[in-house]
RODO-2510 file (C-alpha; in nm, 4 decimals, decimal comma):
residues 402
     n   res          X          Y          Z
     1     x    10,4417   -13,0125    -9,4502
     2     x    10,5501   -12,6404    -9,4032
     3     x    10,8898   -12,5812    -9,2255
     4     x    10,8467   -12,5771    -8,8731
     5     x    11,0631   -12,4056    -8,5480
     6     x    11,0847   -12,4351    -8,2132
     7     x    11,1773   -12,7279    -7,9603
     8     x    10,8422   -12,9015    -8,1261
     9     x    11,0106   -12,8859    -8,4429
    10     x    11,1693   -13,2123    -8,3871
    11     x    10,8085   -13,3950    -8,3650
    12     x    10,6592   -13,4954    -8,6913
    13     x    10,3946   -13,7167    -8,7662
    14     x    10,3333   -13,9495    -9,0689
    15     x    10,6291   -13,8645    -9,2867
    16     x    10,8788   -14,1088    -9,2632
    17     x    10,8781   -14,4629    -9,0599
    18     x    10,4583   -14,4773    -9,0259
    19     x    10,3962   -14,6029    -8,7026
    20     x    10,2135   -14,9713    -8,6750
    21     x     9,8687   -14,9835    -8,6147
    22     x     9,7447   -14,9201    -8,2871
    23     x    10,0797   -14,8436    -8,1810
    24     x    10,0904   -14,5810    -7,8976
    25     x    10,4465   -14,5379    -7,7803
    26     x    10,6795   -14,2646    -7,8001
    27     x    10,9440   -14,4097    -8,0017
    28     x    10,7257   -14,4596    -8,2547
    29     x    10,5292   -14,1212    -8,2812
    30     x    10,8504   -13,9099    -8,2763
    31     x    11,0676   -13,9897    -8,5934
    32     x    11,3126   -13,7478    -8,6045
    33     x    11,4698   -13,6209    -8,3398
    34     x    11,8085   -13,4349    -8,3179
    35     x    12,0658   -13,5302    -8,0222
    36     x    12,2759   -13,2151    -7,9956
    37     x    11,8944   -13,0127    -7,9620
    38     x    11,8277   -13,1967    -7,7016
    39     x    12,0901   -13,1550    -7,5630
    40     x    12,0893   -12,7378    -7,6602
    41     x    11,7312   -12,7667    -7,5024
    42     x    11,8461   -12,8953    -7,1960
    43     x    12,0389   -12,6687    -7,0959
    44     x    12,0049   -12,3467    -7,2741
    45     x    11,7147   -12,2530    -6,9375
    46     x    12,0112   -12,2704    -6,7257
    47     x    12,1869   -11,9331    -6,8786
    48     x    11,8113   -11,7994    -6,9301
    49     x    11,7512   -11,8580    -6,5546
    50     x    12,0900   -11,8086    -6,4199
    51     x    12,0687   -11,4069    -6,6103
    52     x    11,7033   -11,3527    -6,5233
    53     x    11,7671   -11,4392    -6,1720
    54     x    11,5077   -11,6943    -6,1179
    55     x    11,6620   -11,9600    -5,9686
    56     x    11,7739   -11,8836    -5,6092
    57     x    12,1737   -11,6914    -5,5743
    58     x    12,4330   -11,8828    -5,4130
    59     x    12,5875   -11,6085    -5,3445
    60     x    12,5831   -11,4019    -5,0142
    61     x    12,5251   -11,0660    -5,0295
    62     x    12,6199   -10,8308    -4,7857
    63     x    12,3556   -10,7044    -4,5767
    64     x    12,3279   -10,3971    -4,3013
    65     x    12,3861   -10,5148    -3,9345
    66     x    11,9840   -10,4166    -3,8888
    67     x    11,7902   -10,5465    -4,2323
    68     x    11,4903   -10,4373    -4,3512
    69     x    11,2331   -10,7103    -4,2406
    70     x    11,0283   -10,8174    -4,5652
    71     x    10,6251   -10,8116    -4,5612
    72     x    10,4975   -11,0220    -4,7965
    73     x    10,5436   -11,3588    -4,9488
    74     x    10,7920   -11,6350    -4,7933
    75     x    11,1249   -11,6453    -4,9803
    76     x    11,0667   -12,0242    -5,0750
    77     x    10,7105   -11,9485    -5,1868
    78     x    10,8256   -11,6124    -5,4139
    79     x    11,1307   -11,8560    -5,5598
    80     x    10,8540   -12,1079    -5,6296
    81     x    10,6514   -11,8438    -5,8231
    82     x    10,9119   -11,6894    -6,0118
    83     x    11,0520   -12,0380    -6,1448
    84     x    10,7096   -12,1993    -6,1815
    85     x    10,6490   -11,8704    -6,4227
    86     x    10,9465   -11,9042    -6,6577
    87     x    10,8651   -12,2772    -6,7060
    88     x    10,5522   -12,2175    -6,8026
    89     x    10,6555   -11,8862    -7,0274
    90     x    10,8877   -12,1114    -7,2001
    91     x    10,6435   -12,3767    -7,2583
    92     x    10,4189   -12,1151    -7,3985
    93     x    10,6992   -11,9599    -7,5983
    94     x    10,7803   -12,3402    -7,7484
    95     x    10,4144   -12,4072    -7,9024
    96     x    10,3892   -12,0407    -8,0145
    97     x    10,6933   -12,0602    -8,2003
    98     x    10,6101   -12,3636    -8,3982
    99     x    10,4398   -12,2359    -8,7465
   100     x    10,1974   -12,5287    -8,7020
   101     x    10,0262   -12,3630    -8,4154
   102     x     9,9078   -12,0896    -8,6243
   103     x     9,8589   -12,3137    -8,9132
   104     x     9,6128   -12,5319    -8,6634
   105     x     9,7982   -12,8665    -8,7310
   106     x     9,9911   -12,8600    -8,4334
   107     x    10,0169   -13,2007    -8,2884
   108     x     9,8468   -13,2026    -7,9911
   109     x     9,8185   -13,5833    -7,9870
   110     x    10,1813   -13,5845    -7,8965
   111     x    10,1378   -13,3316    -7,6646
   112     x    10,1469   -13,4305    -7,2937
   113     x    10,4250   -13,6897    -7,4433
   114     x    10,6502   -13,3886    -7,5059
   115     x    10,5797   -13,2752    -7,1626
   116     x    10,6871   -13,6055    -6,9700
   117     x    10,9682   -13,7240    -7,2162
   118     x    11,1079   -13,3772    -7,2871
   119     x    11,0442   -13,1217    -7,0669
   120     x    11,1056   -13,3184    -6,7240
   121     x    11,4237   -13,3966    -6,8898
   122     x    11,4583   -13,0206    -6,9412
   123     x    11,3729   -12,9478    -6,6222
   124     x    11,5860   -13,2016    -6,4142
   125     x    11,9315   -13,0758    -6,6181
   126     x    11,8419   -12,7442    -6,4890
   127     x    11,8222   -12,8063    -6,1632
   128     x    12,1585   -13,0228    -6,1030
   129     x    12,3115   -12,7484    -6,2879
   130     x    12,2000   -12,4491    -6,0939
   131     x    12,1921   -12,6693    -5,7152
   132     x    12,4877   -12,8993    -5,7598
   133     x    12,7173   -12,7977    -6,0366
   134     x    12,6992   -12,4095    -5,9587
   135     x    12,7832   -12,3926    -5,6103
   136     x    13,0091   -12,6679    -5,6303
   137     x    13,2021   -12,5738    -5,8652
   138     x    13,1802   -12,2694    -6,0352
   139     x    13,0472   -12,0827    -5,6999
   140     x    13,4406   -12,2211    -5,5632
   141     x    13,5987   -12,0756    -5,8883
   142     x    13,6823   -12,4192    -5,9944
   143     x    13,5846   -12,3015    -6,3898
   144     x    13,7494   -12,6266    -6,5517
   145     x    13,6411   -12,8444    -6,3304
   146     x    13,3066   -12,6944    -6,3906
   147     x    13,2930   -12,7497    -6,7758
   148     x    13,4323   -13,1074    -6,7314
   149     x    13,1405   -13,1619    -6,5556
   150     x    12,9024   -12,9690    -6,7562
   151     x    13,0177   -13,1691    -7,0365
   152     x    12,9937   -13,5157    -6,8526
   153     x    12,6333   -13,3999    -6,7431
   154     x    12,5593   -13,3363    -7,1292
   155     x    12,6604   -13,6615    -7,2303
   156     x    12,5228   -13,8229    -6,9654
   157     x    12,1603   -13,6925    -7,0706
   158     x    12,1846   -13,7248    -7,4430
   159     x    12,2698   -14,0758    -7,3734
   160     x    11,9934   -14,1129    -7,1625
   161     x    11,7846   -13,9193    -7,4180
   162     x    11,9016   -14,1352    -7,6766
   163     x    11,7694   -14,4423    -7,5024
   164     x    11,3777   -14,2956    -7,5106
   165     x    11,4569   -14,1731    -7,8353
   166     x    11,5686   -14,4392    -8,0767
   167     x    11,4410   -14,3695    -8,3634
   168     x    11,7339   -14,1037    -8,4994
   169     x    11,7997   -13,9749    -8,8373
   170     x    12,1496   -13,9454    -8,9688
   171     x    12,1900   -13,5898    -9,1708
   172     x    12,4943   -13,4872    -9,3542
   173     x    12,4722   -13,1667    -9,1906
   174     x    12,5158   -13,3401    -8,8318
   175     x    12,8809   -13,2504    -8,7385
   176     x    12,7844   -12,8325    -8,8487
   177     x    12,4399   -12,8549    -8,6687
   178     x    12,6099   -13,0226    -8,3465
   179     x    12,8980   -12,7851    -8,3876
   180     x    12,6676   -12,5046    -8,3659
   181     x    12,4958   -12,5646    -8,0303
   182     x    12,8306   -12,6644    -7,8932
   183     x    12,9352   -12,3029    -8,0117
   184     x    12,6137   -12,1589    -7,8842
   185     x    12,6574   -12,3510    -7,5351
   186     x    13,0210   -12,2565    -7,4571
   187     x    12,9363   -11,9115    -7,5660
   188     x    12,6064   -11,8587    -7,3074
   189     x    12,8557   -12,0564    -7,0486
   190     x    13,1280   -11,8159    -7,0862
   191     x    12,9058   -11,4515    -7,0741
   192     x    12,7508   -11,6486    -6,7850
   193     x    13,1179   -11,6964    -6,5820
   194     x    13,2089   -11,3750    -6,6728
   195     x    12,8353   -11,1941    -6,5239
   196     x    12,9115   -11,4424    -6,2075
   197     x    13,2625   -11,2577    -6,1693
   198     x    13,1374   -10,9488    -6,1733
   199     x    12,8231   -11,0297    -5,9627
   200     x    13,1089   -11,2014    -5,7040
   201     x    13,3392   -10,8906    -5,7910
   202     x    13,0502   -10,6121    -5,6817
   203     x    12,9584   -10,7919    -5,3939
   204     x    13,2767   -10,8623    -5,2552
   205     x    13,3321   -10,4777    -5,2738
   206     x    13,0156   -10,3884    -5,1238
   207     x    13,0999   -10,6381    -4,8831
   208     x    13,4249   -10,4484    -4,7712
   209     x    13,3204   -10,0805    -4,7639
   210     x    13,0468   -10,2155    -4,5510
   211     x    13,2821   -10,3405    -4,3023
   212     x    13,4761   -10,0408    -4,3194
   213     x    13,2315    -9,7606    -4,2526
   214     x    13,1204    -9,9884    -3,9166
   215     x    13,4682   -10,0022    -3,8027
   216     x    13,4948    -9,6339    -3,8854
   217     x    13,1557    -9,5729    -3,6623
   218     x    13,2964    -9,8033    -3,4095
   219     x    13,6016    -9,6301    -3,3918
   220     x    13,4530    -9,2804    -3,3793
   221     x    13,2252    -9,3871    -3,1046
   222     x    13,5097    -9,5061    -2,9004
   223     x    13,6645    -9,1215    -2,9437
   224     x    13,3038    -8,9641    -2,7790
   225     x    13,3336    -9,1819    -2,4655
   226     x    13,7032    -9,1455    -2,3895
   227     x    13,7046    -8,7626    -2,4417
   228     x    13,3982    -8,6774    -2,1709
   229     x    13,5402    -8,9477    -1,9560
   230     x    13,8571    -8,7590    -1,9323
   231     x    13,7081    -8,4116    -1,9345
   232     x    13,4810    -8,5315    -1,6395
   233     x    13,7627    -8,6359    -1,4234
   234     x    13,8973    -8,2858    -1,4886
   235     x    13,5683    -8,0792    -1,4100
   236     x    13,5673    -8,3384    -1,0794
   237     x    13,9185    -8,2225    -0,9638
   238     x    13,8020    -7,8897    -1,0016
   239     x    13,4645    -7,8650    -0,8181
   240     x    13,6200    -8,0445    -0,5539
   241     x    13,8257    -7,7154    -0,4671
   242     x    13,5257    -7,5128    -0,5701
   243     x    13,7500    -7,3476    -0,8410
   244     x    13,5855    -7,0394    -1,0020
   245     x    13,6926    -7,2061    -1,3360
   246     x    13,4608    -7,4561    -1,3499
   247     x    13,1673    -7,2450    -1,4989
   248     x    13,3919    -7,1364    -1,7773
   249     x    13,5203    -7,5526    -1,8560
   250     x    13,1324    -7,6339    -1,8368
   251     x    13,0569    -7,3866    -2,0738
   252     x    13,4092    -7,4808    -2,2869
   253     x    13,2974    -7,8389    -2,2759
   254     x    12,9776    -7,7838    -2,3307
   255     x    13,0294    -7,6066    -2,7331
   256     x    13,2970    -7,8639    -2,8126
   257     x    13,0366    -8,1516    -2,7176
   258     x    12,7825    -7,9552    -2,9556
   259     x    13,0789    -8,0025    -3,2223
   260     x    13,1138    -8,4025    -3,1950
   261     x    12,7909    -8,4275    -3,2605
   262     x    12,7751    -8,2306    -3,5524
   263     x    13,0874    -8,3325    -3,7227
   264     x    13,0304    -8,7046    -3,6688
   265     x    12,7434    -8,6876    -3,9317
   266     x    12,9350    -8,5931    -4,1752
   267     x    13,2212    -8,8354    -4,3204
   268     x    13,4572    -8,5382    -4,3767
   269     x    13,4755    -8,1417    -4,2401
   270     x    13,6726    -7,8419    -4,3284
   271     x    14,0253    -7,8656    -4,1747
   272     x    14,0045    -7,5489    -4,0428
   273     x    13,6617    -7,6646    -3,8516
   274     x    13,8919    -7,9282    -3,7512
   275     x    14,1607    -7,7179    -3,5829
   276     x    13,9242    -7,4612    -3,4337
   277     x    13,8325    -7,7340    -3,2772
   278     x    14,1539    -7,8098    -3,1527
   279     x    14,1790    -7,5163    -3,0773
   280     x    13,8806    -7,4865    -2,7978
   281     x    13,9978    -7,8432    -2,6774
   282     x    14,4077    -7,7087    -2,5988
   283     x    14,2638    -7,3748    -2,4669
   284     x    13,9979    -7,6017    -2,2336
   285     x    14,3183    -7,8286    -2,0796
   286     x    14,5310    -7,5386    -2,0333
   287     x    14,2457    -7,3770    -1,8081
   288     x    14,2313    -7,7373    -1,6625
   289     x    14,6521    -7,7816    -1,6029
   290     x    14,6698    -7,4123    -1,5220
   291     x    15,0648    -7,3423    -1,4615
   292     x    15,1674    -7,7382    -1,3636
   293     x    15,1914    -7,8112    -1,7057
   294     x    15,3718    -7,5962    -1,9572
   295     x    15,1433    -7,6066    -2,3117
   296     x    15,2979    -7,5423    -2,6204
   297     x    15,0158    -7,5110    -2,9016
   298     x    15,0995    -7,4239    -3,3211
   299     x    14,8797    -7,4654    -3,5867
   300     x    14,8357    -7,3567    -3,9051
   301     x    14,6177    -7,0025    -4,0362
   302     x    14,2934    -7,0195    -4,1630
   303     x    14,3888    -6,9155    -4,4760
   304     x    14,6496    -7,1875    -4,5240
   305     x    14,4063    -7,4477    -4,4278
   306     x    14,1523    -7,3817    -4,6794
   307     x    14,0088    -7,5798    -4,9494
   308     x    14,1462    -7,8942    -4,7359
   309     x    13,9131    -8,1667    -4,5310
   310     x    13,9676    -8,4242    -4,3095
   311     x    13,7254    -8,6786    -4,1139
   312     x    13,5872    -8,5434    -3,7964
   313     x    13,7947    -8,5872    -3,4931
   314     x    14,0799    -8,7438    -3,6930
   315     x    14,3898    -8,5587    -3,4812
   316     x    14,1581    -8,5888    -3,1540
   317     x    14,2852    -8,8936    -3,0285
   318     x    14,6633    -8,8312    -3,0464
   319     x    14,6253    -8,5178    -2,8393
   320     x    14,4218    -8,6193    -2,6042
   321     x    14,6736    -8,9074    -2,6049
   322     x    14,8932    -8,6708    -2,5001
   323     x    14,7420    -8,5227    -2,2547
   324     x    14,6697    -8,8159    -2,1034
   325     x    15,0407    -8,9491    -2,0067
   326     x    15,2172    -8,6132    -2,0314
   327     x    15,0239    -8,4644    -1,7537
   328     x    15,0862    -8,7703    -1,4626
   329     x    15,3911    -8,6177    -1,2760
   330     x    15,3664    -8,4076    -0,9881
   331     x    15,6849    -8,2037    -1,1871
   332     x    15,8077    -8,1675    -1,5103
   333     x    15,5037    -8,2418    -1,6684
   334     x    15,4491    -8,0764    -1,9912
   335     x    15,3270    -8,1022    -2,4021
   336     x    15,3556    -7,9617    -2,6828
   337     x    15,1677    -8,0207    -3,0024
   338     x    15,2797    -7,8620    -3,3640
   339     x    15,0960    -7,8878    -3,6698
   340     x    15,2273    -7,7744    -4,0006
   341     x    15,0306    -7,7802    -4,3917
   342     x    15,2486    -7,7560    -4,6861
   343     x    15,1845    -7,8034    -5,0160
   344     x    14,9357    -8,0120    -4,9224
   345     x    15,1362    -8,2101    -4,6511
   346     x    15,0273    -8,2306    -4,2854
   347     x    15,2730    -8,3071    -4,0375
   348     x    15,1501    -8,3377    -3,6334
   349     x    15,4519    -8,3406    -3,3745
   350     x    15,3642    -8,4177    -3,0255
   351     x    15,5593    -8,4246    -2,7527
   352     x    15,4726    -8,4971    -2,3933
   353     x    15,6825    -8,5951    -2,0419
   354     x    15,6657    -8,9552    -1,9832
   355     x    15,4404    -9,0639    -1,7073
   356     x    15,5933    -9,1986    -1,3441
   357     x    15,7899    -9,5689    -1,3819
   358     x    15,5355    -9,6995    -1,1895
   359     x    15,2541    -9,5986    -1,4095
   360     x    15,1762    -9,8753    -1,6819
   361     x    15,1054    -9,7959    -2,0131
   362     x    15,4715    -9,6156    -2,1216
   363     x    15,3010    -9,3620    -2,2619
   364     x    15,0582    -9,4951    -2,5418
   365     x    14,6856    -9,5875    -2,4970
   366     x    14,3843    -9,6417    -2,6799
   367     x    14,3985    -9,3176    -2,8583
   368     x    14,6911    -9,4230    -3,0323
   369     x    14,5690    -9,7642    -3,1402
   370     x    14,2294    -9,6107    -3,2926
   371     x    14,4287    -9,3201    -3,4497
   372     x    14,6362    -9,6199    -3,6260
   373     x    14,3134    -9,7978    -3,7261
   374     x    14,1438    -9,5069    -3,8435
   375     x    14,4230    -9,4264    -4,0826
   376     x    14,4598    -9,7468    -4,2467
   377     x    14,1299    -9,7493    -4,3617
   378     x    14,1101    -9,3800    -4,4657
   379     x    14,4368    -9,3148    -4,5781
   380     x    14,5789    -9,6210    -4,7044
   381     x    14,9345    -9,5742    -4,8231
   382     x    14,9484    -9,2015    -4,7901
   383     x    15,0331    -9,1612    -4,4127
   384     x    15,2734    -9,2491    -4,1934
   385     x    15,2374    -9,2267    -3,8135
   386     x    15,5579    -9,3163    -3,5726
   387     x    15,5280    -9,3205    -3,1525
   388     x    15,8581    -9,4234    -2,9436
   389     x    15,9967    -9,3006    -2,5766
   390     x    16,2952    -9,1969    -2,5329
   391     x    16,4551    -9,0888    -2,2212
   392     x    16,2944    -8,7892    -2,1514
   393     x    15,9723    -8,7567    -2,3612
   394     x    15,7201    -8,9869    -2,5822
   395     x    15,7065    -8,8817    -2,9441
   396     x    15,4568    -8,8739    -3,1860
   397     x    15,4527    -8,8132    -3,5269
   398     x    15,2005    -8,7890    -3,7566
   399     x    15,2909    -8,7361    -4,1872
   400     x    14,9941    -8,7166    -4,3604
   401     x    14,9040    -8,6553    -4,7470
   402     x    14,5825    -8,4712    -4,7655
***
């Protein structure tokens, strides 16, 4: 009989141990059969499925806030597809690959007995694998835990195996054939941990710079409402003395709200955009404070802030901070904000009066708390940003590598 491959190979009729007459059992017609490839053909599907993707993940990927909804198939009906089609590619794949198919003496008496006896088998190991052992186990990072069972499984079928199959043939090449598919196993397991890490790896990443760019949106749509709330209050004061300024804070107002919603589209703008900016905002407060409220404004020359950027609206919610408490008393109110760039280094001083003792707050307010969040998930481990009263004035300073 010509030399045959393939998970058939192992079914040969008529050669050795003829079966009795009118015998029809399975023992019988399958002679030789090899344990360890039973074994090897048990669970080899698992790596093929587990790479391919067929079987469904266990694990969760990160998804927007507002998915995509899916036209089409149901998931459970698309999962049934895809696995029903590998089984039946490999089963395709198995009689192809044996020689006898081609040479027209493939045993298709045998047949259907392969199917019940070896492929449900097949089938079944699979399964626990990918729906009990995986998540369990090697989902949890429990990787020994996992092979002890993967092993336990294993033996557990081949004895099982061995039970339908009982008529085995002892080979002197045995120990190196069942050393091989133990190699071959341990091998596919390990490439399949190590694509699981990474999977796990990439999607805990994804995972967090998700989360991060919505707390960054969150935060910069906290910055929108707080400024116009403010700068309303202040264009009420004013129209409520019919003050001949109030055209020119409209108008004031009115191109640095055209700038927040420009700037906020993009995740980073020109520093010197940036203090322009700053710019129109100090110059807007001082012809809101008029003479009340001393203002003491520095920054840095265009031509020392180029080639730098810096997210929209970063330095926005210290100064307005500012602003906010320094401007409270009926006297001595004042601030002054200072921002130097050297070598690369930024450094924001503020300084503004404390508000009255009977004012809550001391001085700090939402602005500072979302100026703090903001920077530790920008600028993680290359800023620093201190805030204390003492017993004239609240303090701010802001270091900040760029």
């Amino acid at each position: 009989m010509p030399k045959t491959a393939g998970p058939m190979a192992g079914i040969k009729t008529g050669r050795t141990n003829p079966p009795e007459k009118g015998t029809n059992t399975l023992p019988a017609r399958i002679t030789r059969v090899h344990h360890a490839q039973l074994v090897a053909a048990a669970l080899s599907p698992t790596f093929v499925l587990s790479l391919a993707g067929l079987v469904r993940p266990r694990l969760r990927m990160a998804t927007s806030a507002f998915p995509t909804p899916r036209v089409g198939l149901p998931s459970w009906l698309r999962l049934t597809l895809r696995d029903a089609l590998v089984w039946s590619s490999m089963l395709a794949l198995s009689v192809v690959a044996d020689r006898r198919f081609l040479t027209g003496d493939f045993p298709w008496a045998v047949f259907h007995e392969f199917l019940v006896y070896l492929l449900l088998p097949t089938v079944g190991a699979v399964y626990v694998n990918h729906l009990v052992l995986v998540p369990r186990l090697l989902d949890q990072g429990r990787y020994f835990q996992y092979l002890a069972a993967l092993l336990i499984w294993s033996l557990l079928l081949g004895g099982i195996l061995k039970l339908v199959f009982t008529r085995f043939y002892a080979q002197d090449s045995w120990g190196h054939s069942s050393f091989n598919v133990l190699f071959v196993q341990l091998l596919a397991m390990g490439v399949l941990m190590v694509w699981r890490s990474i999977t796990q790896r990439r999607t805990r990443l994804r995972t967090q710079l998700l989360e991060r760019d919505q707390q960054l949106r969150l935060l910069e749509a906290q910055v929108n409402p707080h400024f116009l709330f403010n700068t309303l209050n202040s264009l009420y004061a004013l129209s409520l003395t019919q003050s001949p300024q109030t055209p020119d804070m409209l108008l004031a107002l009115s191109g640095l709200m055209r700038y927040q919603l420009d700037s906020t589209q993009r995740p980073r703008v020109p520093l010197q955009e940036e203090l322009d900016y700053l710019r129109s905002y100090t110059a807007l407060q001082a012809l809101r404070l008029g003479a009340r409220c001393p203002l003491v404004v520095e920054l840095p020359e265009p031509e020392q802030a180029a080639g730098f950027t810096v997210p929209p609206l970063l330095f926005l919610a210290l100064i307005e901070n500012a602003f906010t408490y320094g401007t409270r008393r009926a006297q001595g109110s004042f601030v002054t904000i200072k921002l130097t760039l050297e070598a690369g280094k930024l450094h924001l001083s503020l300084r503004n009066a404390l508000p009255p003792a009977t004012d809550a707050g001391g001085g700090a307010g939402t602005g500072l708390a979302n100026t703090r969040q903001r920077l530790a998930l920008l600028y993680p481990d290359r800023h620093t940003l201190h805030a204390e009263a003492s017993a004239t004035e609240f303090c701010t300073d802001l270091y900040l590598a760029l």
